[in-house]
Each structure stands twice: as structure tokens, then as C-alpha cells.
N, C-alpha and C positions, 0 to 999 in steps of 0.2 A: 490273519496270519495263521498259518496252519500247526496245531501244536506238534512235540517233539513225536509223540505215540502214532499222530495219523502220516506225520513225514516215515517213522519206520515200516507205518502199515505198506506203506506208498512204496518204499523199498522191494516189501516181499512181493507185491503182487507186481514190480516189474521183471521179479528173476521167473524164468521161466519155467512154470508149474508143473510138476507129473502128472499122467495121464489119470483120469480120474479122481481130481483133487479131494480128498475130502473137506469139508469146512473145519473152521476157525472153531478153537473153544476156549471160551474167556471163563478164569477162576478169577470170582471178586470177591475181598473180604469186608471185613466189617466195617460198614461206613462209606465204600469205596463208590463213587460215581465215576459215571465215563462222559466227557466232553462229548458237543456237536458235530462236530468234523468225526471223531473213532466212531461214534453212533451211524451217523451216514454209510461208513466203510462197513460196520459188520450188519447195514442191513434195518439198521432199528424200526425203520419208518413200516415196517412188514410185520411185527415182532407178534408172537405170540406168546402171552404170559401165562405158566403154569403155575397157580400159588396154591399153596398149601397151610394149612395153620391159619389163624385170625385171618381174617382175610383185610381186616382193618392197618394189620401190621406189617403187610407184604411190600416190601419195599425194591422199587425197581431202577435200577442205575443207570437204564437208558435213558431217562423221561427225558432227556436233555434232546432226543432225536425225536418227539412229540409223542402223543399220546399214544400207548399201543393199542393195535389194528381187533386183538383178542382177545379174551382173558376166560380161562378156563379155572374157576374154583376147584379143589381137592379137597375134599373130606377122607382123611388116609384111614380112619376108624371105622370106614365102610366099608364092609366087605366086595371085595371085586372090583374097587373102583379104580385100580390101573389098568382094568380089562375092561373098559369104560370102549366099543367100538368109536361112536362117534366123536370121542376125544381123540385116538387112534388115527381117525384120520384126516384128522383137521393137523395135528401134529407131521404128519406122513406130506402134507402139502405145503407147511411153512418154509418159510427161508433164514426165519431167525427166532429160536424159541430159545426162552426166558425161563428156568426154575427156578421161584424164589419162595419166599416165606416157610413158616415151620420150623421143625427140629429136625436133627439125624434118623430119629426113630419114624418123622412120617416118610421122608424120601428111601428110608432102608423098608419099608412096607409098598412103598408106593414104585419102587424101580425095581428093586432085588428081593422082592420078601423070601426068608429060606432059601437063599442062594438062587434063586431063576428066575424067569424075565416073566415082563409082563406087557402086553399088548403096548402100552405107554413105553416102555424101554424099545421094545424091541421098532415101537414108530419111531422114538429119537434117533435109533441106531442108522437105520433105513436114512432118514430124512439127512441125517449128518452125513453120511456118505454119498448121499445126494447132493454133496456141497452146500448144506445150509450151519449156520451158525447155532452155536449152542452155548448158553451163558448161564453157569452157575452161580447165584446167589447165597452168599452164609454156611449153613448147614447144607445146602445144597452140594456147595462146590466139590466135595472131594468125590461126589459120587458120579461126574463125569469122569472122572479118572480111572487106570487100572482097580486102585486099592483106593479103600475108604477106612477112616479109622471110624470106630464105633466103640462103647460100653460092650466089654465081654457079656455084660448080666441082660446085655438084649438077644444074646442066641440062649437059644433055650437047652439047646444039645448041652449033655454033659461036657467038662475036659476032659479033655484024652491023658493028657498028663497032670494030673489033681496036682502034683510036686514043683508043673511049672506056670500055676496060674497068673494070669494079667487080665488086670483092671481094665485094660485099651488092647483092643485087637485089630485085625487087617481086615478088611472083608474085601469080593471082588463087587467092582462098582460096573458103570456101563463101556468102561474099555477105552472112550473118545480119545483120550490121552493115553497112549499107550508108556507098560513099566513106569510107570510113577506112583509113589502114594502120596497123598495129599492129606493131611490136616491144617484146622483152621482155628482161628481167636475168637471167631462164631459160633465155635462148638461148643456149648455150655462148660465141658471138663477137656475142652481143645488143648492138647498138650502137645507139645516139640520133643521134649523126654521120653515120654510114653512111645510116641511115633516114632522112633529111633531105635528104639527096643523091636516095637513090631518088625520095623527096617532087619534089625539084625536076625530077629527069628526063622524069617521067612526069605533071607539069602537078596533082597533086594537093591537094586543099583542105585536109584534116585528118588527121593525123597524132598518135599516141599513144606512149608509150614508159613500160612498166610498170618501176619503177623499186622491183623489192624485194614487200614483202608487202602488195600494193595488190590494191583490187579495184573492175573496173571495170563496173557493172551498169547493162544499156543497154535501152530498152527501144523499137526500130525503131519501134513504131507511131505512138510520139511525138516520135521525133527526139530523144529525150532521154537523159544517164544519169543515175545518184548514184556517188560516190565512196563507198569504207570502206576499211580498212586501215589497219597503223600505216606504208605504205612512201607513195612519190608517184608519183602519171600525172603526166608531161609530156604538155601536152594542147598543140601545135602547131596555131594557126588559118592557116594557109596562105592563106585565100582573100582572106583581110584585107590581105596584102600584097603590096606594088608590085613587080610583076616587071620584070626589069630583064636584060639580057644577061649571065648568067653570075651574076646578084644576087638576092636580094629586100629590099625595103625594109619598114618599117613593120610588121612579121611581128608577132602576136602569140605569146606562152608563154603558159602557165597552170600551176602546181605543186598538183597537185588532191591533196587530201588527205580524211580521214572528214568525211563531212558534208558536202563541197560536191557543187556542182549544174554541168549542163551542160544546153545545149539548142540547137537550131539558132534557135528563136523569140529567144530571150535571152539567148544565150552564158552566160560561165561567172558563175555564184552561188558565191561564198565564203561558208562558213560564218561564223555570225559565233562573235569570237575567235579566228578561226586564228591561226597564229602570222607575224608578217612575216618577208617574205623580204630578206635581206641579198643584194646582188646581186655584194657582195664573198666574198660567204662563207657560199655556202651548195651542201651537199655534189653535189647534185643538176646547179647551175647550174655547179659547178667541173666534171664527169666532163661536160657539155654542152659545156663553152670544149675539153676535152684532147679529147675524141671526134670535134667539128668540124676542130682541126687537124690529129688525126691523118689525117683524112679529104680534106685539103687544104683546107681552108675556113676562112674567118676569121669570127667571129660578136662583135657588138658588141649588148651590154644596157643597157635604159635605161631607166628608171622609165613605164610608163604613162599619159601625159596623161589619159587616158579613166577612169583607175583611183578607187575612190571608197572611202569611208569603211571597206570591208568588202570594198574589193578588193585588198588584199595579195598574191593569188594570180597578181596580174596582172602582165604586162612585155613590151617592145616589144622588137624584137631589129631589128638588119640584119645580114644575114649573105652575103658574097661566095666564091666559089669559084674554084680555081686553075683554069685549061682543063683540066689535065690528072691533077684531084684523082678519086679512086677511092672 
């Protein structure tokens, strides 16, 4: 029987697709595997793994679609090795390539080092547009996205503003996912807090935060994604709320779980029977209140006017910031 993720996959690829689709990009986080059936649909059985880091440790959430076809080791402490050609083009011919293993520090050298591309980036970019799938793994993940969060102490450039220094900054990643930033619970000092800050710094509308063995499968051509996983996306609607000097008002949350829906057309779809959210007590919304104030920020929740029978997932935040929180 076919699970709920590959019945929604089933959905999207019957509405009829724009001209030049680009592929699928799947954000997995910590722990997350993807089912037989979703594996078949993005392609697995073609897969080319790009690992980085131990190579002992690289763990890959496809296996469920058999063994992959590839596998390209990374040593990111080598110099030049994202200008690697013949990696380049093996990459530039896949249908479904795999970053996994490693830290934020080897894929922010290995895809964006000092802000620009690199033969490896710029074959993912190529190959994605080419409608092939792209799956981020862990530390991986946020760097298919617009914005990646990272350690300020990994750019070496001075601040510009010494007065408004942060620990956790934006940086730009490979774009696949366009306006969104991404943080994850795979990022050794992965924060919800910190990323929310950046969110505000930098004037950004939507904002994610992989929260555990979630999986966030997106699909650009339609603005849209599905959720799977037993963890949760904090799905942060930014553009929804009133900005304010040092504030935002009226911010929307979402705790996206398997089954539910997202889109820019119609925000977010709750599966129905999810489970409701206690806004006193729920594990997710508790590490959101400790991670804002460690961040210097005060965030206040409050049930969703807008929310309806089958939106449980849904919550209204305001949330202010200290001048000189980090």
C-alpha cells in the first residue's frame, strides 16, 4: 500500500507542470529516512552520493531504494576539490544526487567557499534545472537553499557593524529553493533563535528549522512542499508579519509534521488528524521560547484566529528583540 508522502508525491506530478520543471529538493534532518515507494519517485535507484567528512559516517536515507549507482568521496581540506572536473561531470549527468556527511564548515568550502561557486555547485545548479533531484543531508541541508545559517567565526571578513555582532549568520547557499533560509538540529550549534534573528536582519519572508527526523520535500516549480518524518519543520511565515522597530507582530508558525502541505498559493495544509498543539507544552514550541531568549529576544504565542478545523499546525507569535541581542 502506498504511503501517505508517495500518494502526495502522486498528487503533484498529476497537476500539470511548467515548462521546464526543475527537480525536487528534499531537506532531511537528523535521523530521517525516506521509504521504498518516495525513493522510487525521486529517482533513488540512479542516485549519486556526494559525501564529505568520515566517510565511515556518511549516512544516506535513500538505501531504502537499493544501493547507490555512485559515490564520490569529498575531502573539503583539499584544496580545489569542488573544482574537481571529473566530479563536475558525473554530477552534470545524474538524475538524483545525494549530499550527505560532514559539517556546515566542509559543504560552506565545498559549495560557496567566500561567497562563489564552484564547479561542484555550479554542476548541481545545471543538473537541478535539468529536472534531476537533489537531497540534502544534515549539515548539508540548508545549503541547498537560498540562505544557509553558519558560525559568524567561519567568515573571516571583519563586521561591518562591530556594535551588532551575531554568533549565527545567513550566508547565500545554492539557490535550489528559492527565499527561504534553512536551519537544522544537525548543525552542531543549529538554532531556531539565532535563525530568526538572521530572518529579521536580513528583511526575509520564510524561514525553516529542521527539528529531528523530518523531511522537507520541495518542489520550486510549484512553490510548493510535502512534509514526512516522525520529527517537525518549524515553518516561520515572516512576510505575514507587521514589522515594527526591533519587533514583528502577527508572525505566523507552523509545526509541520508527515502528511502536511505547504505552498506559497495556500499556505500551510494540516493533515487531517494531526495531533494538536499545546502551546504550553509542546517540546518543539518550549526549545523555540529557551533558543529566542537565549538569543536575546522575547517571543509571545497565541492561538491563530485564522486557524480552522484542521489547522492545529497553526500559531501567531510576536516576538521583540533586545538592541543588542546576538
Amino acid at each position: 500500500m502506498p504511503t501517505v508522502i508517495a500518494l502526495l508525491l502522486l498528487a503533484f506530478q498529476q497537476t500539470a507542470p511548467p515548462v521546464h520543471t526543475p527537480g525536487l529538493v528534499v531537506l532531511v534532518g537528523t535521523g530521517a529516512s525516506i521509504d521504498a515507494a518516495t525513493c522510487a519517485e525521486l529517482g533513488a535507484a540512479d542516485r549519486l552520493v556526494l559525501a564529505a567528512g568520515d566517510p565511515a559516517a556518511v549516512v544516506d536515507p535513500l538505501e531504502a531504494g537499493g544501493k547507490a549507482k555512485f559515490r564520490v568521496d569529498l575531502d573539503a581540506a583539499r584544496p580545489f576539490v569542488g573544482d574537481d572536473r571529473e566530479t563536475a561531470e558525473r554530477i552534470r549527468s545524474a538524475r538524483c544526487i545525494v549530499l550527505s556527511g560532514g559539517g556546515y564548515l566542509d559543504w560552506l568550502h565545498l559549495v560557496t567557499p567566500g561567497g562563489t561557486s564552484t564547479r561542484l555547485s555550479d554542476s548541481i545548479r545545471a543538473a537541478h534545472r535539468g529536472g534531476a533531484t537533489v537531497v540534502g543531508v544534515g549539515a548539508a541541508a540548508p545549503f541547498l537553499a537560498k540562505w544557509a545559517m553558519i558560525e559568524r567565526s567561519a567568515i573571516p571578513e571583519p563586521d561591518r557593524n562591530p556594535r551588532r555582532h551575531r554568533e549565527s549568520v545567513a550566508v547565500e547557499g545554492l539557490g535550489l529553493v528559492p527565499e527561504l533560509l534553512v536551519d537544522t538540529s544537525a548543525r552542531e550549534r543549529g538554532d531556531p533563535g539565532r535563525m530568526l534573528r538572521a530572518a529579521f536582519d536580513g528583511h526575509l519572508d520564510r524561514a525553516i528549522f529542521l527539528d529531528g527526523p523530518t523531511v522537507w520535500i520541495d518542489d520550486p516549480g510549484r512553490n510548493a512542499a510535502l512534509l514526512a518524518g516522525t520529527g517537525r519543520t518549524v515553518f516561520f511565515d515572516l512576510g505575514a508579519a507587521r514589522r515594527q522597530r526591533g519587533a514583528w507582530r502577527a508572525g505566523r508558525i507552523s509545526l509541520l509534521g508527515n502528511g502536511d502541505r505547504w505552498s506559497a498559493k495556500e499556505g500551510v495544509d494540516c493533515a487531517e488528524g494531526g495531533a494538536s498543539v499545546r502551546l504550553d507544552a509542546d517540546p518543539s514550541l518550549d526549545r523555540l521560547r529557551r533558543s529566542v531568549e537565549a538569543a536575546a529576544g522575547k517571543i509571545a504565542l497565541s492561538a491563530d484566529e485564522r486557524t480552522g478545523a484542521s489547522g492545529a499546525c497553526r500559531i501567531a507569535f510576536d516576538l521583540e528583540w533586545e538592541p543588542s541581542g546576538s
